[in-house]
C-alpha positions in Angstrom: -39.6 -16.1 4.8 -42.6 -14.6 4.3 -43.9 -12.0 7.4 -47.1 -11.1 5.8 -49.1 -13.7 3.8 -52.3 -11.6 3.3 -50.3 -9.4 1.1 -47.1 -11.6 0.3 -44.7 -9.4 2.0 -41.6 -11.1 2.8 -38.4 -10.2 5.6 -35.8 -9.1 2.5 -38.9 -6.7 2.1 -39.0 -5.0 5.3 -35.4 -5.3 5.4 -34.9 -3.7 2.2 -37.3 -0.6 3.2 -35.5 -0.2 6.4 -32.2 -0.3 5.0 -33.0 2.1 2.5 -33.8 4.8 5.0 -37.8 5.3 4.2 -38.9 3.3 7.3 -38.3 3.7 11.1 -41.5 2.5 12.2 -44.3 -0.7 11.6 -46.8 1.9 10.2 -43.8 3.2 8.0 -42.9 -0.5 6.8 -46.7 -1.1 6.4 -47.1 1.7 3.9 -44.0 1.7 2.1 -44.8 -2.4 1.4 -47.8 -1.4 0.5 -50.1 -3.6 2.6 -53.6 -3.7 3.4 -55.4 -4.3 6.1 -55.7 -8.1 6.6 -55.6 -10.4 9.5 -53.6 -8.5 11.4 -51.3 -11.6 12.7 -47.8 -10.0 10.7 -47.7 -6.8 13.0 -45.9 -8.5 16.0 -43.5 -9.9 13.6 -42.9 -6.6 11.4 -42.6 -5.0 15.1 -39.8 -7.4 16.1 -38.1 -6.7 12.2 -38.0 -2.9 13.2 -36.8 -3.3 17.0 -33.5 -5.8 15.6 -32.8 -3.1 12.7 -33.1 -0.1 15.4 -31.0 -2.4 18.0 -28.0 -3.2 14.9 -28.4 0.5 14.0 -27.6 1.8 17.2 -24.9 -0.5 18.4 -22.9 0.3 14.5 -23.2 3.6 15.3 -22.0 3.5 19.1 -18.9 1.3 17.8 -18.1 3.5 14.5 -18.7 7.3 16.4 -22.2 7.9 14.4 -23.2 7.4 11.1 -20.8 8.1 8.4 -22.3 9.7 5.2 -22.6 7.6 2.0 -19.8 8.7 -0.3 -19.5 7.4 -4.0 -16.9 4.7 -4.9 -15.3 5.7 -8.0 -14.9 3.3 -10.5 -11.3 2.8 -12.1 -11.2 4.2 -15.8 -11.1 1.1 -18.6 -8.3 0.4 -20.4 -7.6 1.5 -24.2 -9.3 -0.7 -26.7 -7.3 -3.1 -28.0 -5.6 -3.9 -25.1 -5.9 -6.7 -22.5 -6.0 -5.4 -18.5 -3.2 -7.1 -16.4 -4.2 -9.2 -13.6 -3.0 -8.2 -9.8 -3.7 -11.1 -7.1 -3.1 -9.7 -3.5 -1.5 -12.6 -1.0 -3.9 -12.5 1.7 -2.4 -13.3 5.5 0.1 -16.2 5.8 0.2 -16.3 1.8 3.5 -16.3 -0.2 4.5 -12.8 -1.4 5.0 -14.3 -5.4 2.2 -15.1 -7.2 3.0 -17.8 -10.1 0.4 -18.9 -12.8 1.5 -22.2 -13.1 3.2 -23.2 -10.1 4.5 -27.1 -11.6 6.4 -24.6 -14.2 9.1 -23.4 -12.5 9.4 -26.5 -9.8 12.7 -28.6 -10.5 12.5 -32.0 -11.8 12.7 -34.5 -9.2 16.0 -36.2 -9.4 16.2 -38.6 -5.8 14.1 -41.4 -5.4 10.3 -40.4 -4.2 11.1 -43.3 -1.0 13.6 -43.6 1.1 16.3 -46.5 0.6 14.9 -48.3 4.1 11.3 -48.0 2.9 12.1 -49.7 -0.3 13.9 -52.7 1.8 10.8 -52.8 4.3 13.9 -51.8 7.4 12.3 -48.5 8.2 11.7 -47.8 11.8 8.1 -48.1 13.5 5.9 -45.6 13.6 4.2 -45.0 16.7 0.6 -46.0 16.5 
């Protein structure tokens, strides 16, 4: 949604200079955006953008002890050429341990009848409705 439509400025904007460290304050998201002076009618909204971030901000660092440094993630070295990398699927909670590509391949065949003997002779017992 756009905050500023004098100069096109939109919320990802702001939130993008604010998360990026260069702006603590409306005069900081003002120049960063690089907007100009205009009608004047996107500061209380830009004031409000800054006040949630500070507000998230603080309460993540209350909850986590301060704010942690930014560390690199390394990335995991490719495989030789020529070769194909394996696949590895992680059950999630509640998930079976096994992980099986085709699960119909390695199900048995089916050798009693899909219904019941009394279903088949219309004798089976109510079901409660």
């Amino acid at each position: 949604m756009y905050v500023c439509i004098c100069n096109a400025v939109t919320e990802d904007d702001v939130h993008g200079c604010m998360a990026n460290g260069a702006c603590a304050t409306v005069k900081d998201v003002k120049a960063a955006c690089g907007m100009k002076p205009g009608c004047g009618s996107c500061t209380r909204r830009i004031s409000a953008l800054v006040s949630e971030y500070r507000t998230a901000s603080e309460l993540a660092d209350a909850l986590t002890g301060g704010p942690l440094p930014l560390a690199a993630v390394p990335e995991p070295a490719p495989p030789p050429p020529g070769t194909v990398a394996p696949v590895t699927a992680k059950p999630g909670p509640g998930a079976p341990e096994t992980f099986v590509a085709d699960p119909l391949a390695e199900r048995p065949a089916v050798s009693e009848p899909v219904m019941s003997d009394q279903v088949e002779r219309g004798t089976a017992p109510p079901t409660a409705a």
